[in-house]
Each structure stands twice: as structure tokens, then as C-alpha cells.
MIMARPA-958942 format. One record per atom (N, C-alpha, C): x, y, z. Coordinates in steps of 0.02 Angstrom, whole numbers, plus 50000, padded with zeros to 5 digits. Layout:
N
XYZ...
//
This chain:
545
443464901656382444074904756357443964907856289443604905856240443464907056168443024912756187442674913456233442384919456228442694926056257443104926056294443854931256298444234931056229444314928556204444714929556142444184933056096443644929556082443224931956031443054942856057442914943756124443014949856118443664954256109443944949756133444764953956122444904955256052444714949355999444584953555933444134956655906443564955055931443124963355917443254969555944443804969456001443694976956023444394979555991444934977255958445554978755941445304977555838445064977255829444504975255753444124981855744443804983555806443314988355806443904995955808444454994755867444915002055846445125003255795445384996355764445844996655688445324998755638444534999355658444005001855589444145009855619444255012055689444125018355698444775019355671445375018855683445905022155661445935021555582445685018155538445605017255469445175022855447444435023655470443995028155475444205035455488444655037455524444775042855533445485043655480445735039355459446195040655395445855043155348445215040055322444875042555262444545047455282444515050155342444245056755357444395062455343445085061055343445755064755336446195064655269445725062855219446075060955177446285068255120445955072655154445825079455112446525085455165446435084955229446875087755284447485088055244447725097355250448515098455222448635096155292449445092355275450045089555325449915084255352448975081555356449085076855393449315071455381449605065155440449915060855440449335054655463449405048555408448935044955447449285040655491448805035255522449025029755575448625025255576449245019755594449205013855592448875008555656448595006455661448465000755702448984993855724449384994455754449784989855774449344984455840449464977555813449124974655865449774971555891449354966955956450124961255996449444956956029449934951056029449394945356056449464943956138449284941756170449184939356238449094935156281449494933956327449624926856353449384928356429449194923056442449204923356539449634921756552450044923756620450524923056652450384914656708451094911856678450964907356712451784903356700451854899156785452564898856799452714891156786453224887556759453014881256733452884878056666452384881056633452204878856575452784878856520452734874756502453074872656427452894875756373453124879756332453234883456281452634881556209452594875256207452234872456162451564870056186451414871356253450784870956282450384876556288450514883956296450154889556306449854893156246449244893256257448494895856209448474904556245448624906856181448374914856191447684914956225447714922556255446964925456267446704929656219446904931556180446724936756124447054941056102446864945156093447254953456050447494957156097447724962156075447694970056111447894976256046447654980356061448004984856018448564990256077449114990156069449454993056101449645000956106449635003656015450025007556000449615007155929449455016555928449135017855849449685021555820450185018455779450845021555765450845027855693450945033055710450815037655641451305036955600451185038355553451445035955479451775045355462452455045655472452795053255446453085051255363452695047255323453085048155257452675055555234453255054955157452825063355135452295060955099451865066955092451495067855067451555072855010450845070254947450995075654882450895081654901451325083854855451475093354834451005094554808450425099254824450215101854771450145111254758450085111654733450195121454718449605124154732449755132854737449335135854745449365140854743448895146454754449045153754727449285157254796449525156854856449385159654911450215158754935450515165154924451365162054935451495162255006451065162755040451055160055106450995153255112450455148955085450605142055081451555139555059451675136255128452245132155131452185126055135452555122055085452605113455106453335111455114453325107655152454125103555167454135096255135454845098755106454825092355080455515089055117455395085855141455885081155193455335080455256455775079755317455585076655387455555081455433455675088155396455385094755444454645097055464454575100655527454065102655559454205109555560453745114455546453705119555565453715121655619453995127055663454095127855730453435132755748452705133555784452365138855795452325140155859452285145955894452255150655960451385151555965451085149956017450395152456048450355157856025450675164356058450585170756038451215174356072451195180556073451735184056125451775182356194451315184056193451305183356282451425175156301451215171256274450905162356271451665160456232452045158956260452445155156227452585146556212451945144556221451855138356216452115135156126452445130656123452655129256082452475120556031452365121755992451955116155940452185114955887452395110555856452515108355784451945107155745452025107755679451715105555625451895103755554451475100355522451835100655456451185104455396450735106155433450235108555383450505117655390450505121055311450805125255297450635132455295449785131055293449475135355250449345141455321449825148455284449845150555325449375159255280449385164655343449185170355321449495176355371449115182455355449505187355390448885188355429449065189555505448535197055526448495201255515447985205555582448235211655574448605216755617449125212455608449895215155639450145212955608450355212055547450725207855502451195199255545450815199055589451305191455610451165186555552451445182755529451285176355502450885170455531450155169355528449735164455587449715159055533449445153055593448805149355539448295151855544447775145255569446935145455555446975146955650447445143055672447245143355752447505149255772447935156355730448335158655767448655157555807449155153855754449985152555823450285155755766450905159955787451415162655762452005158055741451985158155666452775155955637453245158755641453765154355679454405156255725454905156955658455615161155681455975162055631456395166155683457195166555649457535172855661457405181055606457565184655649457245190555601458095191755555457815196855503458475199555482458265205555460459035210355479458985215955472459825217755435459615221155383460195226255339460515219655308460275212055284460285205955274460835204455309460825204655408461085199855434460825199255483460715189355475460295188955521460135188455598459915190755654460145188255710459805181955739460185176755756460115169055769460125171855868460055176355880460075175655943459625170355997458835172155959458115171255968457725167155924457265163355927456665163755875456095167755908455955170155878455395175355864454845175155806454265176055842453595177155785453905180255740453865178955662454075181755605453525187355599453555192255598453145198055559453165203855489452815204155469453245208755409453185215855429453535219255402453735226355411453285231255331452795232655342452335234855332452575243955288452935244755321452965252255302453195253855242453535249055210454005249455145454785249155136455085253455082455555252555075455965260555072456215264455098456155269155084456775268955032456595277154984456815279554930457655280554938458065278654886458865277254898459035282054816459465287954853459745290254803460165287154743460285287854676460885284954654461405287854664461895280154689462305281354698462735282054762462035282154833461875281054888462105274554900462095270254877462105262154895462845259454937462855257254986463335254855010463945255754965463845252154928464575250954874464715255254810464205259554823464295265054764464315265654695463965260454664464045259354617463675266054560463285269054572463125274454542462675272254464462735275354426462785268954366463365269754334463045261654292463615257354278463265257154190463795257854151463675257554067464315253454035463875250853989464585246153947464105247653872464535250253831464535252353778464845250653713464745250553648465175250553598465085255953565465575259153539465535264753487465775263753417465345265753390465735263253308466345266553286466855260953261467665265953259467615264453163466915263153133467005265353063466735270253050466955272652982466675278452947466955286152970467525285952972467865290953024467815296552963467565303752985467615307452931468165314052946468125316852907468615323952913467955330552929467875332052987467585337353013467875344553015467475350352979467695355252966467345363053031467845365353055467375370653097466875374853060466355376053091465785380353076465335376553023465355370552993464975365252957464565364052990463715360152973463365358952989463415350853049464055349453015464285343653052464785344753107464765350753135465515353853180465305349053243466035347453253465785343453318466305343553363466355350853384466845354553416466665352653476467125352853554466785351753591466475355853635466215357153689465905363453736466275362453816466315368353805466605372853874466135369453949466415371353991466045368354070465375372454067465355379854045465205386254063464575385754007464765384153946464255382653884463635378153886463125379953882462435375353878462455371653810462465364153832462225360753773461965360853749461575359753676461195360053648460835351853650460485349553669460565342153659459795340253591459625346653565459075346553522459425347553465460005348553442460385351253378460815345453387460525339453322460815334053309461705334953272461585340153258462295339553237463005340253276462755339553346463255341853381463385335353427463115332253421463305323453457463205317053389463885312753422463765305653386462955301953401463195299753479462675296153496462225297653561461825296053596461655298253660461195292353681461175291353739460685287253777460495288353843460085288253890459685291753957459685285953975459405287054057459235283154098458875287654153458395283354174458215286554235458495287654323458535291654352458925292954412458525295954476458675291054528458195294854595458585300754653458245305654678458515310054729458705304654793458665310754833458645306154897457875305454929457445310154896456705310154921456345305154868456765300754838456695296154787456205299554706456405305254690456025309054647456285306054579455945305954539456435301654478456445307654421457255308454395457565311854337457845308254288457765314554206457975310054173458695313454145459335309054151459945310254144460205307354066460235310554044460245310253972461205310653955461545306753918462305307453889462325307753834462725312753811462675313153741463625312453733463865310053679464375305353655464665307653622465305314853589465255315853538465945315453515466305314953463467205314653432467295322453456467895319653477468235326853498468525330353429468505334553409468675337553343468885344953361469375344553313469465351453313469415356253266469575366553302469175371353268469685372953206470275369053192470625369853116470535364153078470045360653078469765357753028470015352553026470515349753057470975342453062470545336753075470565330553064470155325953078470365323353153469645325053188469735320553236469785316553272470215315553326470735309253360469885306053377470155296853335469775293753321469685288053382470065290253452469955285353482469745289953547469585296153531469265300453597468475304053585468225304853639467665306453629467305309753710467055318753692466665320853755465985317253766465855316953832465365315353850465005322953875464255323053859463915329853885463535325653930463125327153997462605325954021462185330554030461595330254034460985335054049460605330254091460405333854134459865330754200459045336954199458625330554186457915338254168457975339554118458495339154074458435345354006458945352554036459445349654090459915354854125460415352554096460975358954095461655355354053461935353954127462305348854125462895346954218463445352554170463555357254226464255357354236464655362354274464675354454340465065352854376465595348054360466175350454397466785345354412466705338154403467165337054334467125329454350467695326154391467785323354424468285319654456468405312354420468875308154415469195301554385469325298054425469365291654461469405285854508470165286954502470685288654461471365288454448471775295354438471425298254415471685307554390471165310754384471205318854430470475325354383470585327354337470125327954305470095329954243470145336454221470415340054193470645346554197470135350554141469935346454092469545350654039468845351454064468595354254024467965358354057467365351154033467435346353972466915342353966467255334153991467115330654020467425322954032467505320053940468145315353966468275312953898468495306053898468315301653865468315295053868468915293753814469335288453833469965285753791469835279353777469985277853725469875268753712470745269553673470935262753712471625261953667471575257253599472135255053586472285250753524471745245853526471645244253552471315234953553470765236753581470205245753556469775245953574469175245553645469655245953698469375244353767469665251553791469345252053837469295259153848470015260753899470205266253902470825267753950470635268354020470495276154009470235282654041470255288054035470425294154077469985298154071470565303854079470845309554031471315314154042471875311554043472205305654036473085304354018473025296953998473525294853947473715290453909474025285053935473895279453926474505274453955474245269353996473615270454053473205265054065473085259154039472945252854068472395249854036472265244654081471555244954054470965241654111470825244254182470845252454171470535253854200470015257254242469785256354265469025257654306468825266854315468455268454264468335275654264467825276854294467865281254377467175280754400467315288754407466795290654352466605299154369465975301954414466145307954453465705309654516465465315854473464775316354471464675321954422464095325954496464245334754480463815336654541463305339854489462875341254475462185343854453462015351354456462205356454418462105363154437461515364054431460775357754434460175360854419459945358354482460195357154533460155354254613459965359754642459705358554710459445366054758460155367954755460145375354765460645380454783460815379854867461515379654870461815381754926461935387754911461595392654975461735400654978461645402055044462395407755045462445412955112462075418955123461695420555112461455427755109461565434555179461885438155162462055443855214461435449455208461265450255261460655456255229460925463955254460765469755198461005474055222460655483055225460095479055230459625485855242459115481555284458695486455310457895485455317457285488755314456815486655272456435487855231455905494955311455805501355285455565505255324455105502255357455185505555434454585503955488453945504955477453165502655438452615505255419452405506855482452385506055551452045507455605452325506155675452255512655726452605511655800451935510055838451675507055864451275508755900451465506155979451115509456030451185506856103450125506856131450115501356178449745502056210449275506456260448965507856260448415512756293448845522256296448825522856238449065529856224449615530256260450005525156295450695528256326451225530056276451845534956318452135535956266452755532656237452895532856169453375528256152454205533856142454675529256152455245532456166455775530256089455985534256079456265531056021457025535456017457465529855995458045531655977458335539355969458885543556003459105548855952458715555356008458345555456035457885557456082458095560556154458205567856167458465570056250457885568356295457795564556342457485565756411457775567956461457305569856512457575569856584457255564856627457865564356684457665557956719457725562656799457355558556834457185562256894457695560156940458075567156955458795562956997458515559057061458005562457095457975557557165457775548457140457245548657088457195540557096457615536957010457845541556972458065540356911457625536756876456935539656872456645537156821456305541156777456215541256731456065546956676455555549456672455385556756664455075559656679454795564156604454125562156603454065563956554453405567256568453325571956601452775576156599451925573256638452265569756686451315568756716451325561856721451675558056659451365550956665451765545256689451195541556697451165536656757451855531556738452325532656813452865528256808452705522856821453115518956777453115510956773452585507156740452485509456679451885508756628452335504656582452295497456595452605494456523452395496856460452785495456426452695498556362452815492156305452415491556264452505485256215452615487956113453275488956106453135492056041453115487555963452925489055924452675481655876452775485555837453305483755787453605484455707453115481055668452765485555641452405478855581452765481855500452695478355481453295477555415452815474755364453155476455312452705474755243453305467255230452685461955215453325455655194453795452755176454085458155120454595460155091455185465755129455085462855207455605465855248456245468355235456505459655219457115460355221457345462755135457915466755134458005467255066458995464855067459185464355005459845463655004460015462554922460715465354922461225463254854461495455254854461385452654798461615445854798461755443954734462405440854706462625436554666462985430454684462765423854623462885417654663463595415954631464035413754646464665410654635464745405354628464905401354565465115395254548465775393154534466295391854572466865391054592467055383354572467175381254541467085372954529468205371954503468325367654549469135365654521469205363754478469685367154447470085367754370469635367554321468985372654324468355372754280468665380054266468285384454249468085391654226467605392454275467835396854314467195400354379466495403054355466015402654367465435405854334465035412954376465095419454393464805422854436464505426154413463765426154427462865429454416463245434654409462745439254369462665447854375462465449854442462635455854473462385457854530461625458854532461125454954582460645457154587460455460554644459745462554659459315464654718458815460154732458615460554788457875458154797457805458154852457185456054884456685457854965456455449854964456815446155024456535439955039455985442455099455495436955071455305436555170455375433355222455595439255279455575435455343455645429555363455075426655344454845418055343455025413755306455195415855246455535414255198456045405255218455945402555164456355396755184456955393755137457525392055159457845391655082458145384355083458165382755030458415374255005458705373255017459245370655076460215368955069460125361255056459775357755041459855351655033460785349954977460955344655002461495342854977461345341254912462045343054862461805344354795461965335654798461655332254722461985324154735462485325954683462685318654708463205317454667463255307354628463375308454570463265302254551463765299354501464105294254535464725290254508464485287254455464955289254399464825286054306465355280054323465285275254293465745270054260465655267054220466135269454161466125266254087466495260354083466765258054119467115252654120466955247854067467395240654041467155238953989466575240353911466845247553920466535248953854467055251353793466765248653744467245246853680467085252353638467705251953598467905254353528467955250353471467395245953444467565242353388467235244253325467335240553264467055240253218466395238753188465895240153225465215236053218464765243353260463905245153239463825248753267463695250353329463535254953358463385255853424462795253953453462905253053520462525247753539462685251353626462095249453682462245251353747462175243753770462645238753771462425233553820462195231353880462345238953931462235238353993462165243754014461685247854061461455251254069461215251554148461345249754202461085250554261461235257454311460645257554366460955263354424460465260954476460605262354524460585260754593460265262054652459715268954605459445271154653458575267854624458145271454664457515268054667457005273254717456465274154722455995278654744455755272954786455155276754845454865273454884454375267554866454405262554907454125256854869453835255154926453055249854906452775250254963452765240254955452455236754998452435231155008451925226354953452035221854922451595221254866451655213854865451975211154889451955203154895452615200354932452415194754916453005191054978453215181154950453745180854978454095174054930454495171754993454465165454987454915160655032455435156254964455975156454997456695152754939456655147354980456755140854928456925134854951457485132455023457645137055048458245137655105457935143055158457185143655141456955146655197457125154855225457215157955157457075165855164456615170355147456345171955209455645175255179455645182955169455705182655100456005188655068455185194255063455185202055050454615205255039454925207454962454215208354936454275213054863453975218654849454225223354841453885229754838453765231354772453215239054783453225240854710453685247254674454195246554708454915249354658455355242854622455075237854630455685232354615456145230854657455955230854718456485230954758456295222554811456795220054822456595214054861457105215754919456785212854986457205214355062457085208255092457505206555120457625198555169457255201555232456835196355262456355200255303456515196455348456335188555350456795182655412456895175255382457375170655418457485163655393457105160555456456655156555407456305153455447456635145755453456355144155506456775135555529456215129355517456685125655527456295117555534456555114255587456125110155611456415104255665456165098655655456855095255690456675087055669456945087455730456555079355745456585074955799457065067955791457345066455832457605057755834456965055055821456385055955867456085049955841455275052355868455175055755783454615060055768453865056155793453865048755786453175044555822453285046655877453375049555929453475049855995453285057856019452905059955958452605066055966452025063755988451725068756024451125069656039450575072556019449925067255976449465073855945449275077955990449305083555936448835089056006448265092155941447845088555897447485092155860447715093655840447235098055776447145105355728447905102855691448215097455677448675096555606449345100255670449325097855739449895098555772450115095355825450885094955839451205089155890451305093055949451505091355995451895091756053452685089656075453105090156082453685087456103453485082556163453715075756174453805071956223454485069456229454595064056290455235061656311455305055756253454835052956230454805048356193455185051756129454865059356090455095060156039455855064656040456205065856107456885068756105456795076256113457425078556102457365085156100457205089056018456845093756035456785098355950457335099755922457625098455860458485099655831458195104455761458235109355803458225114555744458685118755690458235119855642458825121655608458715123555526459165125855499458945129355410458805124555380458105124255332457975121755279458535119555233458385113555212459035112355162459785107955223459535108655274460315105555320459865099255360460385095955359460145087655403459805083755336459195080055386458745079055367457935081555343458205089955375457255094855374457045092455324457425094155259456945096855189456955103255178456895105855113456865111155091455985112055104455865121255073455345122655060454715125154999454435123854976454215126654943453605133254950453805135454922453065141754921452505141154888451995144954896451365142654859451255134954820451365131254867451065124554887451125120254947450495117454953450525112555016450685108855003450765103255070450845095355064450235091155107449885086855042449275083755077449355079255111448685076955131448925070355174449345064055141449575061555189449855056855164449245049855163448735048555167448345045355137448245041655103448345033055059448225031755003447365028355016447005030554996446295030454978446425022854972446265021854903446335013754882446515008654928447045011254978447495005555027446965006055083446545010255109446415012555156445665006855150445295007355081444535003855083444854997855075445334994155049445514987855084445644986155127446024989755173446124988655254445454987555278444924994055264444264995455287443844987455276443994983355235443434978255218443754972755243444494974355270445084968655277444784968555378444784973155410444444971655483443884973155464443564974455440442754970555435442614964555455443044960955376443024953355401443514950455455443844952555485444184951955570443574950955619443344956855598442584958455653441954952355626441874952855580441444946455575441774941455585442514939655597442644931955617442624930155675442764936155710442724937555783442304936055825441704939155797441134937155795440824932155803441134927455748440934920955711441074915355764441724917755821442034912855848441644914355934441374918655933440994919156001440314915355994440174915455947439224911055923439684905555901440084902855882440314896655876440564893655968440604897955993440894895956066440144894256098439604898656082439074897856105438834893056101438764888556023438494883356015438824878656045439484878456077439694873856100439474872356155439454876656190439124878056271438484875156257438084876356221437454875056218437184867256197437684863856159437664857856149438114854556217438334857356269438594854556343437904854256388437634861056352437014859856446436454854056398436454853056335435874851056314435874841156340436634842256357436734835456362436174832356420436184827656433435734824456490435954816456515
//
């Protein structure tokens, strides 16, 4: 009997060194989980016996139970490395075609080249995608990134139109008495009048910003700030002030329009009331509110009709193989029996192919352009001439247009200052890195500054995660044992959030592990001990005589 027992603990001694052994194997493995050696003891079956009479047969090891506590965080440069911190598994797909499906908790992920998100084995990290940031939960799907960029967004283009946005103070000390035709005149200018924006004496203050087309081209839009004053020398109203813009070093002027009233004068004009906060824009009596001016750009491509009304002389008639050519203005005769023209000998029914060749400058025409702008002063060119060509191509691109809002900008006592300064547009941007948020959005970053929600990736937890199945390479299997997969956003249940550029190591403790290691050692040498102790017993039975 002692010698059934004595192997039953060497062979359940000897697993608990392999399952220990392969802990410290693993002691370096991102995600992995170690395991435990669970033993149970063993009885023979037998019907009768009394409770306090039956002698085990030995061991068994039943069940090598894995250990899902977490493991340390540690960082890294690779913002593809993900670690979870909670009781989530990453969800991964075989491939497209292979929809075989696997958990993990090791993180460390990369791109192909198809931008999917893999590991080391190539399986695809599952996620819902998002598009125009909403997401569709229809599917999970291999996450991939979108490679092409971001394309270029006019200002002012943006869903919500914000255009730019300025908050300002203007200094309301030092108010002087301005005289016309002084070096300090600070009269204001006509729609029709080019600013000067190089002759300091004709603005308070000014500040620029930069601004994109729609082909994302970047301009610089320059405001200049100045007291409205007038040409009899009176001091001017100390709580108004034109605004000039120039785009390029172009004076604007086009129509301004007001979120509340148009503006009837030829330059936009800003009101701040009593208590220094701004009104608006062309009438009195407002307050708090929202001045969004649409300014159009007269240094934009031209919209033009052109009528043409000559054409430039024929340099050459020619026809093919000396036949003859017929031209306008011209008597023939036609032959009454077959009515076809008769022109002396030659051969009827000779196509004829005649070719205008023209000097490039074909077309010619009179043209002046018309600038018609509401409740401005009309602006119309001198009459010109000129010879386009033919081929010629012309710009109608839409002129832009870009919403101002001064909103919260002041009139106080202290100097000027631009506190805020934004706009909305942005040029083409290409893909330049990539970030996961603690709630599992895997956002792209481009190089305009621009960030785009690309997909939310998930986690799953199990009822009862030991009941997975290893399947290798730092991954599980679903079984009946471990329930169904309960998936779902980072940050909800029990998953865990995520972090970026860092893993999570094994869960491992080294130290615990070479004591276990020396702790069935001596199991195995007692084990041992008790089979050569069984021996000698036997051996002192046959020696008997």
C-alpha cells in the first residue's frame, strides 16, 4: 500500500515542480497569468467501512487552476502597447476570412501592412469602427486605420460654423481729440478705398491670424481696429470703432452681414456699451449680443460671364487632295436631273474636310467686371479688350466666406490685449501617430493638429474566467465552463480601463515561486523517502526465517 501512495506523491510533486517551473519561465511574458497546482487526496471505494477506519491511497492533482490577478503596469514607447487594468480580455479575430475568435490579455500590439491592428501571431483587434464620431455598434470588426489623412477644411466650413472666434480688450484710456488731415487722422475708409495697413497712423490696433481655403491653402487675414472719428475735427465716439481686414496684403471689401442687422456702412463697426462689453454692430440698444460677421474676400477667384463677340480672322481654308472648297456667299449650279452640284468635271461625292486653323488668341471680346455688393458703393472696371484662348480655363471656384465673432470682447480701462484668438479651418494633414483614451478610443493624430476618432475598442469578461481554455501564444478560448463572452466598453462592469503605451506583466511573484520550487522538492524527496522506507520494510519481512 505505501508504495501506491509513495508514487502518487511523486507524480503530483513532480507536476506541481512542472507547473512552478513554467511560472518562472514566464516570469518575463506580457499578460501572462500564472498557475497553480491544486491537489485532492484519495480513497478506495469501499461499502461498510467506518469513517475513522479508512487510509488514503495517495494524491492526485486534479486541476492546474490559473491565477487572473493583475499584473504590474509598466510603460513604454509604442502607443500601440495596451494594458488593462481590471478583469478584461481583449477580443482578437484570426483574420478576415478566419473568424475564429480568442481572448487575451497580452497587449502589445502593431500595425500591418494594411493598417489592421495585429499582434505577434496576427490576429486582428476587434472593435466597432467610427465614422463622422458616431459610432456603429452594429458589428465588431478588425480595427484598421485609415491611412489617407485628413482632408483640408475651409474656415468656417465646420459643421457649426464657428469661423473665427476673438475676445478682445481695447483700451478706453487716453481718449484724444483727433483733427482731419493730421498725421494722427483716423478717419474712417470707404468699402471702395484700399487700406493702407503700412501707414501706422491710420489704425489703433491690429492683430492676424492665419486662415485655410477649401484646397486647405493657408492665408494671412490681418484686422486692423481703428476710433471712428470724424472729418470736423470733433472727438471721436469713444465707444465705437472700424474694423479693416486685409487677406494677402488685399483690402476685403465685401458685404458685411450681422447675426442681428446689415450693416449699411461701407467699413464693419464694433459697439461696446456702458459697462464696456460689446453690443453690436450698426444700431444701439443690444446687449449681449452675438456678432457673427460673414466677410466675402474681393481677392478670391473671380466669378465671370464672358460673351464673345468677334472672331479672330481665319489664317487658313484648306481641303484634302486639291478638291474644291465651297464657301459661304458663293452662286453654284446644281444639276437638275440628280441635284448635285456641279462644278465643272469633278468627281461627285468627294467628301470634303475643311480645317480653320486659328492663331491662339482666337477668341477676342470687350469686358468689364462688376462689383455689385448690397448697400456698399458698386465698383465697375474700365472697359477693357482682350483675346482669350480657346482652351483657356477660368476659376469659378466659390468665393469663401468667413464668419467673425467678437463676442465677449471688452471696452475697459487697462491695455489691449487679444485673449482669444481661434478659427476652424486647417490644411491637409497626414497620419503621424495614434493614442488609445482610458475608455477605449482609438483616436489618430495628424500633422495639421488635427485628432479623428477612428474606433472603440471593447473588453470581455467572463463569469468565470478559470474556465477558459489555454490555447498558447498569451491566449484563451471560450468554454462551457467559462460562460458566455460579456462584452463591452472599457471603464463599464468589471473590464477595466486602458492604458496606452504600457503593458501588463506577468503576474508572477519570483520570490513566492523559488519557495514553492524548494517547498515540492522536499514533497518529492519525502515521497521518495517513504517508498525506500516501505522497501526496508518488505525487506526486513522476507529476511525473516
Amino acid at each position: 500500500m505505501a508504495f501506491q501512495q509513495g508514487l502518487s506523491g511523486l507524480n503530483v510533486s513532480s507536476k506541481a515542480l512542472d507547473v512552478i517551473s513554467n511560472n518562472i519561465a514566464n516570469a518575463s511574458t506580457v499578460g501572462f497569468k500564472g498557475g497553480q497546482a491544486q491537489f485532492a487526496d484519495v480513497y478506495a471505494a469501499s461499502l461498510g467501512v467506518g469513517g475513522g477506519s479508512q487510509v488514503g491511497i495517495g494524491a492526485s492533482l486534479p486541476v492546474v487552476q490559473q491565477q487572473f490577478s493583475q499584473g504590474n503596469v509598466s510603460n513604454s514607447n509604442n502607443p500601440l502597447d495596451i494594458a488593462v487594468n481590471g478583469s478584461g480580455f481583449f477580443r482578437l479575430q484570426k483574420n478576415a476570412t478566419d473568424q475564429t475568435i480568442t481572448y487575451t490579455r497580452n497587449g502589445q500590439f502593431h500595425l500591418d501592412d494594411k493598417g489592421f491592428i495585429v499582434n505577434a501571431q496576427k490576429n486582428n483587434l476587434t472593435g466597432y469602427p467610427i465614422e463622422n464620431n458616431v459610432t456603429n455598434r452594429a458589428a465588431l470588426i478588425p480595427v484598421q486605420l485609415d491611412t489617407t489623412g485628413v482632408v483640408p477644411r475651409a474656415t468656417g466650413a465646420s459643421p457649426t460654423n464657428p469661423g473665427i472666434v476673438t475676445q478682445m480688450n481695447f483700451d478706453d484710456r487716453d481718449l484724444k481729440s483727433l483733427t482731419s488731415g493730421t498725421p494722427n487722422n483716423l478717419a474712417p475708409w470707404s468699402a471702395n478705398t484700399s487700406f493702407p495697413p503700412n501707414n501706422l497712423n491710420t489704425f489703433n490696433y491690429s492683430t492676424s491670424v492665419t486662415v485655410y481655403d477649401q484646397k486647405g491653402n493657408d492665408h494671412a487675414l490681418s484686422m486692423y481696429f481703428t476710433r471712428v472719428g470724424n472729418s470736423d475735427g470733433a472727438t471721436p465716439a469713444k465707444n465705437l470703432w472700424n474694423v479693416h481686414y486685409v487677406l494677402d496684403n488685399k483690402d476685403i471689401t465685401g458685404q458685411v452681414q450681422s447675426a442681428t442687422q446689415a450693416v449699411t456702412t461701407g467699413v464693419p463697426t464694433l459697439e461696446f456699451g456702458g459697462d464696456g462689453q460689446i453690443v453690436t454692430t450698426g444700431f444701439v440698444g443690444g446687449a449681449g449680443v452675438t456678432k457673427t460677421d460673414t466677410i466675402t474676400a474681393s481677392g478670391g477667384p473671380e466669378n465671370a460671364r464672358l460673351s464673345y463677340n468677334s472672331l479672330a480672322s481665319v489664317a487658313s481654308v484648306t481641303g484634302p487632295g486639291g478638291a474644291p472648297v465651297y464657301v459661304a456667299g458663293t452662286d453654284y449650279t446644281f444639276d437638275p436631273v440628280t441635284g448635285v452640284l456641279d462644278t465643272g468635271g469633278i468627281a461627285v461625292g468627294t467628301n470634303l474636310v475643311v480645317t480653320y486653323t486659328t492663331s491662339p488668341t482666337a477668341m477676342a471680346t470687350d469686358y468689364k467686371f462688376n462689383i455689385d455688393v448690397a448697400g456698399l458703393d458698386a465698383y465697375e472696371s474700365p472697359v477693357g479688350s482682350g483675346v482669350y484662348p480657346f482652351r483657356g480655363l477660368f476659376d469659378v471656384a466659390t468665393q469663401p466666406t468667413i464668419p467673425l465673432d467678437f463676442d465677449n470682447s471688452t471696452l475697459f480701462g487697462s491695455g489691449y490685449d487679444v485673449n482669444k484668438l481661434v478659427q476652424d479651418g486647417y490644411p491637409y494633414g497626414r497620419l503621424s501617430g495614434v493614442s488609445v483614451s482610458s475608455d477605449g478610443i482609438l483616436r489618430g493624430n495628424y500633422s495639421n493638429g488635427q485628432t479623428k476618432d477612428i474606433a472603440q475598442l471593447v473588453l470581455v469578461d467572463f463569469i468565470s474566467p478559470t474556465g477558459l481554455a489555454s490555447l498558447g501564444n498569451n491566449q484563451w478560448g471560450e468554454t462551457s465552463a467559462s460562460g458566455q463572452p460579456l462584452i463591452g466598453d472599457p471603464g463599464t462592469g468589471n473590464r477595466g480601463v486602458l492604458q496606452s503605451s504600457a503593458v501588463e506583466e506577468a503576474n508572477v511573484d519570483l520570490t513566492q515561486e523559488l519557495v514553492n520550487l524548494i517547498t515540492q522538492q522536499r514533497n518529492y524527496q519525502a515521497n521518495a523517502q517513504s517508498i525506500k522506507t516501505q522497501d526496508q520494510v518488505l525487506q526486513t519481512l522476507v529476511n525473516l526465517r
